[in-house]
Each structure stands twice: as structure tokens, then as C-alpha cells.
N, CA, C, O and CB atoms as a CASP TS submission, in Angstrom:
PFRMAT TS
TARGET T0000
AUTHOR 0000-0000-0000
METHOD Language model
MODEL 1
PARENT N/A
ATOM      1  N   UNK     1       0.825  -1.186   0.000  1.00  0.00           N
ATOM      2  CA  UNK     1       0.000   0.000   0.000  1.00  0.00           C
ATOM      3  C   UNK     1       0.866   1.245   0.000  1.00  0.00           C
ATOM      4  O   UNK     1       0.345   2.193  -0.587  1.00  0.00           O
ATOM      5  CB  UNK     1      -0.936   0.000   1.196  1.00  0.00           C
ATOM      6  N   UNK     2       2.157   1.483   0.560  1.00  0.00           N
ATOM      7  CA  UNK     2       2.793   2.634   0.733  1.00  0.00           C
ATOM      8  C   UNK     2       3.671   2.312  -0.625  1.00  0.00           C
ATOM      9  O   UNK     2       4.690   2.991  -0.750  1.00  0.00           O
ATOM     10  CB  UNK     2       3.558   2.871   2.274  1.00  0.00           C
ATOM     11  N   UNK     3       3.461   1.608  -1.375  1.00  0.00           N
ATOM     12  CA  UNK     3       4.253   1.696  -2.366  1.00  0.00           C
ATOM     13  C   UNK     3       3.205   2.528  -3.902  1.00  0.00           C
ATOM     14  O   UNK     3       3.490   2.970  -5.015  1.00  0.00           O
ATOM     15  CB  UNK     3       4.867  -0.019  -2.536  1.00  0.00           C
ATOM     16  N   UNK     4       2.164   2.390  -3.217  1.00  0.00           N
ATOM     17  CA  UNK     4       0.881   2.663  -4.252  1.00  0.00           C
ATOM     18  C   UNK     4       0.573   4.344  -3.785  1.00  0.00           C
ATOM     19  O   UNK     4       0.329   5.271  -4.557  1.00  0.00           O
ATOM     20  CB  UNK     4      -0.771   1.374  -3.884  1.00  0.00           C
ATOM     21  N   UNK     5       0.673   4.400  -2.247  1.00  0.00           N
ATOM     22  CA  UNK     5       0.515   6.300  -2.021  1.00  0.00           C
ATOM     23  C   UNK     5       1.391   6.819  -2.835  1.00  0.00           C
ATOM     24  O   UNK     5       1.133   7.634  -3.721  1.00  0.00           O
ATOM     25  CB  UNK     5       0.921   7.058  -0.435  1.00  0.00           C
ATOM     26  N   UNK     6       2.864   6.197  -2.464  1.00  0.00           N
ATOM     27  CA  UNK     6       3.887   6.865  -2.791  1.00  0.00           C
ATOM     28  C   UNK     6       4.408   7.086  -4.432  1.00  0.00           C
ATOM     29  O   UNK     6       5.422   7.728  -4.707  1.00  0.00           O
ATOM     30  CB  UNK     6       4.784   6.245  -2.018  1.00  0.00           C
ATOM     31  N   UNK     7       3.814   6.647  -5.124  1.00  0.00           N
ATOM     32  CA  UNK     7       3.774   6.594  -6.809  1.00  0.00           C
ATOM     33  C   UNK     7       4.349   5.568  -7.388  1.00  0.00           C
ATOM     34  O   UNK     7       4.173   5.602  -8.606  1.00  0.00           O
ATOM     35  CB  UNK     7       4.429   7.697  -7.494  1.00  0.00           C
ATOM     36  N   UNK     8       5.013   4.598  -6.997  1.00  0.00           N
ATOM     37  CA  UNK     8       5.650   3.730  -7.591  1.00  0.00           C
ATOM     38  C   UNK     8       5.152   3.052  -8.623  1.00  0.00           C
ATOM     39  O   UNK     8       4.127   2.370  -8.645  1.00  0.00           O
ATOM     40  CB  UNK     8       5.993   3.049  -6.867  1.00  0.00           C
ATOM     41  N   UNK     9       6.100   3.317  -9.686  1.00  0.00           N
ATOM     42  CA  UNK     9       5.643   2.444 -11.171  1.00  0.00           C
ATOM     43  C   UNK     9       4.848   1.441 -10.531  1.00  0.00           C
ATOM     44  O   UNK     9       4.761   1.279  -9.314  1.00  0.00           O
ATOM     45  CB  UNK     9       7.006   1.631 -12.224  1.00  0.00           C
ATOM     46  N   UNK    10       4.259   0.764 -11.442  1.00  0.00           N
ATOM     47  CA  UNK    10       3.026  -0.292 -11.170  1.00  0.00           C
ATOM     48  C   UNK    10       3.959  -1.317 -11.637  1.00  0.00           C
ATOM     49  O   UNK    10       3.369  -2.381 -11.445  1.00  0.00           O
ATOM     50  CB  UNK    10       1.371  -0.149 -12.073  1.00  0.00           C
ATOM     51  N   UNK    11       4.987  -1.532 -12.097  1.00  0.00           N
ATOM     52  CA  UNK    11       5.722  -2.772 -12.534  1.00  0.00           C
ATOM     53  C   UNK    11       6.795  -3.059 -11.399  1.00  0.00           C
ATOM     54  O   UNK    11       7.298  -4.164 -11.198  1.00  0.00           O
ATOM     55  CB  UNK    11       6.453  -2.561 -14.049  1.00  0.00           C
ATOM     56  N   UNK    12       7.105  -1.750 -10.595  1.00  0.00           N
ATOM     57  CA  UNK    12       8.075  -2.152  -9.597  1.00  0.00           C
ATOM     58  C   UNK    12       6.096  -2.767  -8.066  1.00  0.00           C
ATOM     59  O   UNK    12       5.971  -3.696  -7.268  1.00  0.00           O
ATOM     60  CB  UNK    12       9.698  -0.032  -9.046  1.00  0.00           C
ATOM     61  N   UNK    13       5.690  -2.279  -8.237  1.00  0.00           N
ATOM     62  CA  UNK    13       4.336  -2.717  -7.275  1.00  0.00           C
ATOM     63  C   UNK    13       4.717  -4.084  -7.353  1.00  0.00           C
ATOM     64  O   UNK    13       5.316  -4.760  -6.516  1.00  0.00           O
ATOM     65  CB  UNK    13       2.576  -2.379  -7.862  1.00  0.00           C
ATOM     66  N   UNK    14       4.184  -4.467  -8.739  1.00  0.00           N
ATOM     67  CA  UNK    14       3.856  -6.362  -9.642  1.00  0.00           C
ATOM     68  C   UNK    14       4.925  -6.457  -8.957  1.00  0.00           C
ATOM     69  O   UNK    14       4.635  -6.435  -7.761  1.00  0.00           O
ATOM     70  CB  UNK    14       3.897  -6.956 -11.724  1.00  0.00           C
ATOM     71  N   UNK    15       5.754  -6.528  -9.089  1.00  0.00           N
ATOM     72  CA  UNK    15       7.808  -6.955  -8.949  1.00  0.00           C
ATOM     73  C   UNK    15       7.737  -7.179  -7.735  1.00  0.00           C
ATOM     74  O   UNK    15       7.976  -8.366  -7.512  1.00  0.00           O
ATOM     75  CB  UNK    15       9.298  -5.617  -9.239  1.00  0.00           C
ATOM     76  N   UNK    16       7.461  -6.448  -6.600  1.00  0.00           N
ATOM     77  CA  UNK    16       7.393  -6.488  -5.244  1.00  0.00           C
ATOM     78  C   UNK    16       6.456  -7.610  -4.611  1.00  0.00           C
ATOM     79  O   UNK    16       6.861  -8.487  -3.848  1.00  0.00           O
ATOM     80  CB  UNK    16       6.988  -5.188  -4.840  1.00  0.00           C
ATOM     81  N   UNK    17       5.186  -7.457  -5.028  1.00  0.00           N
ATOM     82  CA  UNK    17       4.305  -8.412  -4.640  1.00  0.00           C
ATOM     83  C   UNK    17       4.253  -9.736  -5.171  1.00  0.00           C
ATOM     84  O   UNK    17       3.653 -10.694  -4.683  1.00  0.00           O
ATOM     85  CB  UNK    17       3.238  -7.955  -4.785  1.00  0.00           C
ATOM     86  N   UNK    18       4.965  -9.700  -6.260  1.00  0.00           N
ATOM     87  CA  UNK    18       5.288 -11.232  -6.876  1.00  0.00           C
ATOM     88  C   UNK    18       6.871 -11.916  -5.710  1.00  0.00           C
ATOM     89  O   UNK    18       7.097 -13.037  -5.255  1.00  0.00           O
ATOM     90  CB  UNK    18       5.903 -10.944  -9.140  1.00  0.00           C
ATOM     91  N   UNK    19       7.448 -10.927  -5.634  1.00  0.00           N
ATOM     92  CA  UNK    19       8.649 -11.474  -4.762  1.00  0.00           C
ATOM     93  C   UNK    19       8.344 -11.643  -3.354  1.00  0.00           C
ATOM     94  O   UNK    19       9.151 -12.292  -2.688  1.00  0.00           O
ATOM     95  CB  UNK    19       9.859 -10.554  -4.812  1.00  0.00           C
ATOM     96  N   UNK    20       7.408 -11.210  -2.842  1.00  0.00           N
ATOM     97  CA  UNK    20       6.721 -11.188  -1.704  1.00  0.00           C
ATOM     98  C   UNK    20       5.854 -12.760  -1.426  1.00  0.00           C
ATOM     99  O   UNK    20       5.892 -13.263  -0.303  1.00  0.00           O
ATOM    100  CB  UNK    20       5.754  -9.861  -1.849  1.00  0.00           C
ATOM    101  N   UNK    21       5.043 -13.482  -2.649  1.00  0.00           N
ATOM    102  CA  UNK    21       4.296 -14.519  -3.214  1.00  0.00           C
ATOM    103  C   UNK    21       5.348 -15.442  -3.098  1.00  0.00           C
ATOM    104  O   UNK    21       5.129 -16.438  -2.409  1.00  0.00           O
ATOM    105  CB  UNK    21       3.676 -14.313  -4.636  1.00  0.00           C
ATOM    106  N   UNK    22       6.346 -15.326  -3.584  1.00  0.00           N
ATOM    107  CA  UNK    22       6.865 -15.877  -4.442  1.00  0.00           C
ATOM    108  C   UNK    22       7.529 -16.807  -2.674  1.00  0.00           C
ATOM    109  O   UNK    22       7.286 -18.004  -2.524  1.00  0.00           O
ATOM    110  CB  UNK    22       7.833 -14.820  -5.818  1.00  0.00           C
ATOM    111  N   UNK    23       8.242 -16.077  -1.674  1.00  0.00           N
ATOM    112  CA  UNK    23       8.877 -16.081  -0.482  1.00  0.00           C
ATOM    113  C   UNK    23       7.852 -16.788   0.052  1.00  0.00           C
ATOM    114  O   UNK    23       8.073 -17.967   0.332  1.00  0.00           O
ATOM    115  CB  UNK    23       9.303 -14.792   0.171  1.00  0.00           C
ATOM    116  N   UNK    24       6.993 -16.421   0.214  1.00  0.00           N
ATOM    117  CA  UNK    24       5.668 -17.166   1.215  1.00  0.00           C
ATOM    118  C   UNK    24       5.399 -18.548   0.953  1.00  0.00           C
ATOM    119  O   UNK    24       5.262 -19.474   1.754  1.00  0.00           O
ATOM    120  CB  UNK    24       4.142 -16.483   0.976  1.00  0.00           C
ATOM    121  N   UNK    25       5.338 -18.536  -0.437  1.00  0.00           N
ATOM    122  CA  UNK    25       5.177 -19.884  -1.130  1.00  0.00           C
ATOM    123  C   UNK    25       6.322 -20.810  -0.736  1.00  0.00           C
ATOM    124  O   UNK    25       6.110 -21.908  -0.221  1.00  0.00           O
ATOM    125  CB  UNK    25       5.148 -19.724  -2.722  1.00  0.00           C
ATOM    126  N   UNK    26       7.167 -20.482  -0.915  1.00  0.00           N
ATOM    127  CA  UNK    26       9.079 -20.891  -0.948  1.00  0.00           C
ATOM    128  C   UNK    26       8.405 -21.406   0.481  1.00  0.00           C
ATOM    129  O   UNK    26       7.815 -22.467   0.680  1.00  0.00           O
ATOM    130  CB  UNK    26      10.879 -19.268  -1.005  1.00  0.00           C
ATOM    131  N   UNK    27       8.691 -20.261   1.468  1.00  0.00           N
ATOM    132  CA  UNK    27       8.836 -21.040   3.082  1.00  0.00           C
ATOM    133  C   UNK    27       7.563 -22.321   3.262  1.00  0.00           C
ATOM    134  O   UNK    27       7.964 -23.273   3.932  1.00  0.00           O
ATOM    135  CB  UNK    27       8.483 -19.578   4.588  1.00  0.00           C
ATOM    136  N   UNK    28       6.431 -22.417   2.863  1.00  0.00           N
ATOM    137  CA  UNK    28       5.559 -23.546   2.807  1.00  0.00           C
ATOM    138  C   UNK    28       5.582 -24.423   2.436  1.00  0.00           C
ATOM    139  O   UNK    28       5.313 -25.459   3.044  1.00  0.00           O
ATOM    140  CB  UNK    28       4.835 -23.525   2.514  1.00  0.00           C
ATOM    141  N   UNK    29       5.992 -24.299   1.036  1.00  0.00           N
ATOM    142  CA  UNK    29       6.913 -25.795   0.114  1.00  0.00           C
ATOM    143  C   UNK    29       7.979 -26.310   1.589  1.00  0.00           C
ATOM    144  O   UNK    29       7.882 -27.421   2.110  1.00  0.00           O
ATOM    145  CB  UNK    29       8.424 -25.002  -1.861  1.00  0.00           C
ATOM    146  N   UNK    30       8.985 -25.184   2.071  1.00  0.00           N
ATOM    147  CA  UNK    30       9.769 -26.075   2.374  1.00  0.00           C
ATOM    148  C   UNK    30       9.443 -26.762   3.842  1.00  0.00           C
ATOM    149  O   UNK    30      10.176 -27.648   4.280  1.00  0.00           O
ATOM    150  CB  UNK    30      11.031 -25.482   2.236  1.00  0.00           C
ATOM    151  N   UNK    31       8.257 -26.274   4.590  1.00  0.00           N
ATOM    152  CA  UNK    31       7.974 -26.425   5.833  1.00  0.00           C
ATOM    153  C   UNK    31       6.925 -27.910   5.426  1.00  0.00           C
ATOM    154  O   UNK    31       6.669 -28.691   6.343  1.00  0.00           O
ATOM    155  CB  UNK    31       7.268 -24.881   6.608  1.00  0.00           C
ATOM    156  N   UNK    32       6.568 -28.088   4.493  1.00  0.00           N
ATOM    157  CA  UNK    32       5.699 -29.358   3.875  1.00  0.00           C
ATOM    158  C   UNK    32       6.711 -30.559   3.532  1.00  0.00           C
ATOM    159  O   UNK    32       6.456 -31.758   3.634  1.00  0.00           O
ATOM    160  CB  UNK    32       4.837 -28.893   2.352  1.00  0.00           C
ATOM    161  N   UNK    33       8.250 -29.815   2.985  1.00  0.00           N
ATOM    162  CA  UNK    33       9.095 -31.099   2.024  1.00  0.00           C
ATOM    163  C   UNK    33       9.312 -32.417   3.173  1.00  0.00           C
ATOM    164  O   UNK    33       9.232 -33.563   2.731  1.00  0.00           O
ATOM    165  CB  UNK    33      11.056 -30.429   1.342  1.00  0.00           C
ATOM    166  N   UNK    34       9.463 -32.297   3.982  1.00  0.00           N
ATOM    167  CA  UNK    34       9.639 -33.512   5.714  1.00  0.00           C
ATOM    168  C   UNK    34       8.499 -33.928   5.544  1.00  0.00           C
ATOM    169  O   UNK    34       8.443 -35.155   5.620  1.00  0.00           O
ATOM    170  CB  UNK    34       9.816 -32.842   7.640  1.00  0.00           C
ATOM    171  N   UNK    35       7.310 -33.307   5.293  1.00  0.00           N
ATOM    172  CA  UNK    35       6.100 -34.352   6.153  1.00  0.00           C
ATOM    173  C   UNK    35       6.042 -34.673   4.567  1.00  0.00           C
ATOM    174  O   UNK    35       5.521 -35.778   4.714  1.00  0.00           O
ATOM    175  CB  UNK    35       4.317 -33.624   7.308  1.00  0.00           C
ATOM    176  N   UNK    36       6.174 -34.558   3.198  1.00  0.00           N
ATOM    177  CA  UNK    36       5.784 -35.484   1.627  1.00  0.00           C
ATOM    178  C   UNK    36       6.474 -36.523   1.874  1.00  0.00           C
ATOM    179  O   UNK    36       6.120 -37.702   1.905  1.00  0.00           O
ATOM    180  CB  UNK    36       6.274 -34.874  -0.007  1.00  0.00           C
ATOM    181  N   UNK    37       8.011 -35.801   2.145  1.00  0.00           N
ATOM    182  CA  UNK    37       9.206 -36.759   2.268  1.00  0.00           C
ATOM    183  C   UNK    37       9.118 -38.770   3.506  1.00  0.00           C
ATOM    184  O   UNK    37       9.494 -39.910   3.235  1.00  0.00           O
ATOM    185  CB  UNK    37      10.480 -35.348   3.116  1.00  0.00           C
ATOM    186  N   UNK    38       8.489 -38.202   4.651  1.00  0.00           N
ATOM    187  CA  UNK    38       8.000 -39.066   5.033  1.00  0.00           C
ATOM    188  C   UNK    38       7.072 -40.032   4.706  1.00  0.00           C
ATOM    189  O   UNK    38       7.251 -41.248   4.639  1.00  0.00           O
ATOM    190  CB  UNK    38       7.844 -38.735   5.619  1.00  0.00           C
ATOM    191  N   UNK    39       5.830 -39.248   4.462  1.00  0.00           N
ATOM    192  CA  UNK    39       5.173 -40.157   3.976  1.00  0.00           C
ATOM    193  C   UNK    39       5.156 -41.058   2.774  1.00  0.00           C
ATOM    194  O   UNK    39       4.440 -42.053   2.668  1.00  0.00           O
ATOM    195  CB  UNK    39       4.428 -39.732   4.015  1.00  0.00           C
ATOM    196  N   UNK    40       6.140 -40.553   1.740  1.00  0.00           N
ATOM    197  CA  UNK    40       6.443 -41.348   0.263  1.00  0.00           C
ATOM    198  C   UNK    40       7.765 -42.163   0.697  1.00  0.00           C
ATOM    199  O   UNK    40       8.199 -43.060  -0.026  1.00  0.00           O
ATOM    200  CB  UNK    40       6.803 -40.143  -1.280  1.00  0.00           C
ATOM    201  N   UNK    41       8.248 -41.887   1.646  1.00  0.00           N
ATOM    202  CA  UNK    41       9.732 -42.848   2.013  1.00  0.00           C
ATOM    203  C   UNK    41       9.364 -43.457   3.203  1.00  0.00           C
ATOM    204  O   UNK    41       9.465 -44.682   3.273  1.00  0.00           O
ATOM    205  CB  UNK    41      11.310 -41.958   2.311  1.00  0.00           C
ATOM    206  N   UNK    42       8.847 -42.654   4.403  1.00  0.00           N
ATOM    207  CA  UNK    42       8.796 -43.330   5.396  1.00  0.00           C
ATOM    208  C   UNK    42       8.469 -44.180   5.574  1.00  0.00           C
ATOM    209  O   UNK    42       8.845 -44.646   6.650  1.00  0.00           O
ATOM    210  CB  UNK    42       8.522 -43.070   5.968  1.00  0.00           C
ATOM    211  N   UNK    43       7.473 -45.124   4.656  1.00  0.00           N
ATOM    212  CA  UNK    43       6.524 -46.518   4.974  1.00  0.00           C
ATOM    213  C   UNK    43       8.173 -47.785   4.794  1.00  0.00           C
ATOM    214  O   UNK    43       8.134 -48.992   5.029  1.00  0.00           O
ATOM    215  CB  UNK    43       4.712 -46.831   3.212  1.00  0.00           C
ATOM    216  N   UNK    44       9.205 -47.132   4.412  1.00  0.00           N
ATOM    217  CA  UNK    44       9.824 -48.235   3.095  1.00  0.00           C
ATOM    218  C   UNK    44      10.278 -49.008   4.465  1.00  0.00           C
ATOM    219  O   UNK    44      10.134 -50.219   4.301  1.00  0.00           O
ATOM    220  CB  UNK    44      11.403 -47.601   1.593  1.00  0.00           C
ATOM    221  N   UNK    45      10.805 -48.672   5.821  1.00  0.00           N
ATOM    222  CA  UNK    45      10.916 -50.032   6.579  1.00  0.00           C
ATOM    223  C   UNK    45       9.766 -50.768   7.121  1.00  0.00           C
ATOM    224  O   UNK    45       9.961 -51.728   7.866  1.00  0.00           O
ATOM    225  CB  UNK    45      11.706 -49.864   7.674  1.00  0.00           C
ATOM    226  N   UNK    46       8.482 -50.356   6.776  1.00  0.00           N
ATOM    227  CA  UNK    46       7.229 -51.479   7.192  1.00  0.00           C
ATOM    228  C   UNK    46       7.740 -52.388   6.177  1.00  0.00           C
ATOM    229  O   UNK    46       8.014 -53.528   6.554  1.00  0.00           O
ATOM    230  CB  UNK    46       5.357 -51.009   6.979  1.00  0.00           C
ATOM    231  N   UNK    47       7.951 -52.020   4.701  1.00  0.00           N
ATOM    232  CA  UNK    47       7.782 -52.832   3.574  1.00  0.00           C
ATOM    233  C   UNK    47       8.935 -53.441   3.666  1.00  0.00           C
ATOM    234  O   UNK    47       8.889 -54.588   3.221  1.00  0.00           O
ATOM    235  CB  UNK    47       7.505 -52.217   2.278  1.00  0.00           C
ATOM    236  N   UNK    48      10.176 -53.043   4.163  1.00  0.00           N
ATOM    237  CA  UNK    48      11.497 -54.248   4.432  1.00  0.00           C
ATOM    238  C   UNK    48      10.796 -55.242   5.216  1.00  0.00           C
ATOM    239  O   UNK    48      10.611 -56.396   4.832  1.00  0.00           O
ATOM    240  CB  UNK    48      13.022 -53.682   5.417  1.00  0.00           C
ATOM    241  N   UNK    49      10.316 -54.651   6.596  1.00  0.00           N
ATOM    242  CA  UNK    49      10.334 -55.932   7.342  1.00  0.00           C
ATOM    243  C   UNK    49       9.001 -57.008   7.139  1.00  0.00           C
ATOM    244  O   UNK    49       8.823 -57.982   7.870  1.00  0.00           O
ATOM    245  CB  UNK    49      10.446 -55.500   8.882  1.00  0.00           C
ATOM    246  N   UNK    50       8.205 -56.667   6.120  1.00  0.00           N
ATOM    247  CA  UNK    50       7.302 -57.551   5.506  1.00  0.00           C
ATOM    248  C   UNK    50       8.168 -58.337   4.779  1.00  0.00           C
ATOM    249  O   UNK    50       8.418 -59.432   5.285  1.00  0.00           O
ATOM    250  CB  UNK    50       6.227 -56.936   4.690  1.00  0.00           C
ATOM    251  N   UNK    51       8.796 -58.021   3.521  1.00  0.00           N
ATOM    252  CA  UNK    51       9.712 -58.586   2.501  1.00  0.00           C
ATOM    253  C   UNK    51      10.479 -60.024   3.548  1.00  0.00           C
ATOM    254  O   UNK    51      10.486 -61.213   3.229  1.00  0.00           O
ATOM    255  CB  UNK    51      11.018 -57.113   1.871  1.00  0.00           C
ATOM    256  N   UNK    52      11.209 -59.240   5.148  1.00  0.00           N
ATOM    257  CA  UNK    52      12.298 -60.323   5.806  1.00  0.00           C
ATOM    258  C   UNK    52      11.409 -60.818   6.088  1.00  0.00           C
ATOM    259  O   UNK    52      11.583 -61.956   5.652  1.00  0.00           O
ATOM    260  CB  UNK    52      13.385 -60.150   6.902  1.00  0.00           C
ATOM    261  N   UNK    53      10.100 -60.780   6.741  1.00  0.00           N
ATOM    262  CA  UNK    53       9.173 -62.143   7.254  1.00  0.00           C
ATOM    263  C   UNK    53       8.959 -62.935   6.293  1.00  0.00           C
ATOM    264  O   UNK    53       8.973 -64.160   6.414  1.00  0.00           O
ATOM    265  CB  UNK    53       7.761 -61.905   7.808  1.00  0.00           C
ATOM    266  N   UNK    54       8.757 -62.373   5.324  1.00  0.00           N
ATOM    267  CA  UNK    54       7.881 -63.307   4.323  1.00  0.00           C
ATOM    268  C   UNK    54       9.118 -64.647   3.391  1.00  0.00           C
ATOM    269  O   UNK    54       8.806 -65.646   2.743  1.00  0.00           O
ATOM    270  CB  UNK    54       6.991 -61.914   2.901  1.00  0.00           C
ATOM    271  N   UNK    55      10.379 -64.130   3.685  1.00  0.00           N
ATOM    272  CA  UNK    55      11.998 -64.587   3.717  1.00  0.00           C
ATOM    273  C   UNK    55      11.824 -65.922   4.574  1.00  0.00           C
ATOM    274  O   UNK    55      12.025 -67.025   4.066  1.00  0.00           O
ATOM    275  CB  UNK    55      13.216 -63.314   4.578  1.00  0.00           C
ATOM    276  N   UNK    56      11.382 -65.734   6.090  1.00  0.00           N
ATOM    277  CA  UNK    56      12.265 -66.257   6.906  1.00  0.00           C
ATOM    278  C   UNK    56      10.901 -67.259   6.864  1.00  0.00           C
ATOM    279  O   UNK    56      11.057 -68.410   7.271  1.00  0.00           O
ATOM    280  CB  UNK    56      13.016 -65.385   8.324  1.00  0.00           C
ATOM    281  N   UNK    57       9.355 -66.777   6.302  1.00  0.00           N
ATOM    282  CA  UNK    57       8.485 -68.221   6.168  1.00  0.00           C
ATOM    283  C   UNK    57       8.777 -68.936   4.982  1.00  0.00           C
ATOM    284  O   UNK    57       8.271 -70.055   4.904  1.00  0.00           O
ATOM    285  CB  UNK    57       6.890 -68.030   6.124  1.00  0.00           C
ATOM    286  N   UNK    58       9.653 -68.448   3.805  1.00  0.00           N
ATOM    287  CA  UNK    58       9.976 -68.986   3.010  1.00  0.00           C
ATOM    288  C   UNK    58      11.267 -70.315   3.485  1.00  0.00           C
ATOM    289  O   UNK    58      11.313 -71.503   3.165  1.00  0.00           O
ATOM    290  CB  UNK    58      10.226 -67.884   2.148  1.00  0.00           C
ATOM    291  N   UNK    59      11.908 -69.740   4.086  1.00  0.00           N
ATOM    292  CA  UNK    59      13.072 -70.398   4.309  1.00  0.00           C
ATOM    293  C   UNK    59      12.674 -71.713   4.947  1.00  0.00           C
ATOM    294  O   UNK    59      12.922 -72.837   4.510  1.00  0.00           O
ATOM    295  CB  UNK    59      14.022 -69.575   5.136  1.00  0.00           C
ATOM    296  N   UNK    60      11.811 -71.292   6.396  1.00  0.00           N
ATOM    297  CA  UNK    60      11.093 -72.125   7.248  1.00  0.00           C
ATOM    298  C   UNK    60      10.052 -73.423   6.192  1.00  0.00           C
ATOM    299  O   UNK    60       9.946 -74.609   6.503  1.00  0.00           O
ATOM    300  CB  UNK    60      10.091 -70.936   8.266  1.00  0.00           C
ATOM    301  N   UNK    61       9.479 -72.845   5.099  1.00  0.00           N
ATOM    302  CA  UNK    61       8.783 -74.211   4.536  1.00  0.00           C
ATOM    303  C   UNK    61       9.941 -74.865   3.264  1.00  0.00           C
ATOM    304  O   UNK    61       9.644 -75.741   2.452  1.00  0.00           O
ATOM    305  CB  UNK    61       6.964 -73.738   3.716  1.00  0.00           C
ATOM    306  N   UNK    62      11.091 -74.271   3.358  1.00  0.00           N
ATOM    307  CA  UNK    62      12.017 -74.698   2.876  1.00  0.00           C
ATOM    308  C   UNK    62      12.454 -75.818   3.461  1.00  0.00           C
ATOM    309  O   UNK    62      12.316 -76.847   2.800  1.00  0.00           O
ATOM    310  CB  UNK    62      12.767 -73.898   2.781  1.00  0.00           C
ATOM    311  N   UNK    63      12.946 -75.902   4.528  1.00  0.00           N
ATOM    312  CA  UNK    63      13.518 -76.819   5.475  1.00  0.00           C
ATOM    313  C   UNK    63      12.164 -78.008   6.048  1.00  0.00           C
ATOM    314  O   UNK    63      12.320 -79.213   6.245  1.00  0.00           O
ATOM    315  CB  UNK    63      14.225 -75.759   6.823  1.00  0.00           C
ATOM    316  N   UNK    64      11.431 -77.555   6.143  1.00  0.00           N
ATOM    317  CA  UNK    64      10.507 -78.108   6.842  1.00  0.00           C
ATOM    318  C   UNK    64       9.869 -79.363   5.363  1.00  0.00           C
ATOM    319  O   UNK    64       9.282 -80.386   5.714  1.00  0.00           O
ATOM    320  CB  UNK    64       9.339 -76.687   7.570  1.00  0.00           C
ATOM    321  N   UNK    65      10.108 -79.060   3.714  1.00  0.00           N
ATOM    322  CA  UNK    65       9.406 -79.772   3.206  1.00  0.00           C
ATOM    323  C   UNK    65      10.845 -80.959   3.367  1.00  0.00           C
ATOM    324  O   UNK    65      10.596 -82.163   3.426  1.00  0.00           O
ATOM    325  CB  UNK    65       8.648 -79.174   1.748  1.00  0.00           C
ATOM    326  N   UNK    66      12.155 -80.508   3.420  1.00  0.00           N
ATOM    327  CA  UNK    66      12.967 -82.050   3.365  1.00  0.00           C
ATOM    328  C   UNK    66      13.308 -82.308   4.767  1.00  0.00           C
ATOM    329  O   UNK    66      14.384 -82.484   5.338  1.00  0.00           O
ATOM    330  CB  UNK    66      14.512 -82.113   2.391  1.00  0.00           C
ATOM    331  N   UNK    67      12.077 -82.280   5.163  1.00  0.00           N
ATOM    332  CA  UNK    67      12.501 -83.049   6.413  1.00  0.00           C
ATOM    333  C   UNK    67      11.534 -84.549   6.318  1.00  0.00           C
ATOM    334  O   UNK    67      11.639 -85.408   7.194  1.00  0.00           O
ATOM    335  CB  UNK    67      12.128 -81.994   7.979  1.00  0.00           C
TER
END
């Protein structure tokens, strides 16, 4: 608003308020990137330790059919 009393070209206004947008946006992206980041990576050790169980019942009816 004090850039609008005060006469400022209307392209330095745009310029200002786009860099202003532009910052706000920036800090939210990066205050969000941890909690995307978790949730698209974080599951991956449920899914290891499914993969090793499902290993160690493999192994187990391995042994168990030559017996």
C-alpha cells in the first residue's frame, strides 16, 4: 500500500508483490518437504520388514518340506 501512495511504477508494485508470493510460497513448500518426504519414504521399513518375514516363512517351509 505505501508503495501505491507513494507513486511507484506499477511494474516495480507487480515486482514487489510477486517477490513477496513468491517467499511465502518458498517457506511452505519447504515447511511441507519432511512431512511429503516421510510419507512417500517413510513406509519403506514397514515394507522391508514384511519382505524379511515373508523370507524367513519362506526359508522355514524350505527346510521343513525335506525333512
Amino acid at each position: 500500500m505505501d508503495m501505491m501512495v507513494s507513486d511507484e511504477s506499477p511494474s516495480q508494485i507487480s515486482d514487489t508483490i510477486k517477490d513477496m508470493l513468491y517467499t511465502k510460497t518458498a517457506e511452505r513448500v519447504d515447511a511441507f518437504r519432511p512431512v511429503v518426504a516421510n510419507s512417500l519414504f517413510g513406509d519403506d521399513t514397514e515394507i522391508e520388514n514384511e519382505i524379511q518375514d515373508d523370507e524367513i516363512v519362506d526359508d522355514e517351509l524350505e527346510t521343513s518340506d525335506g525333512v
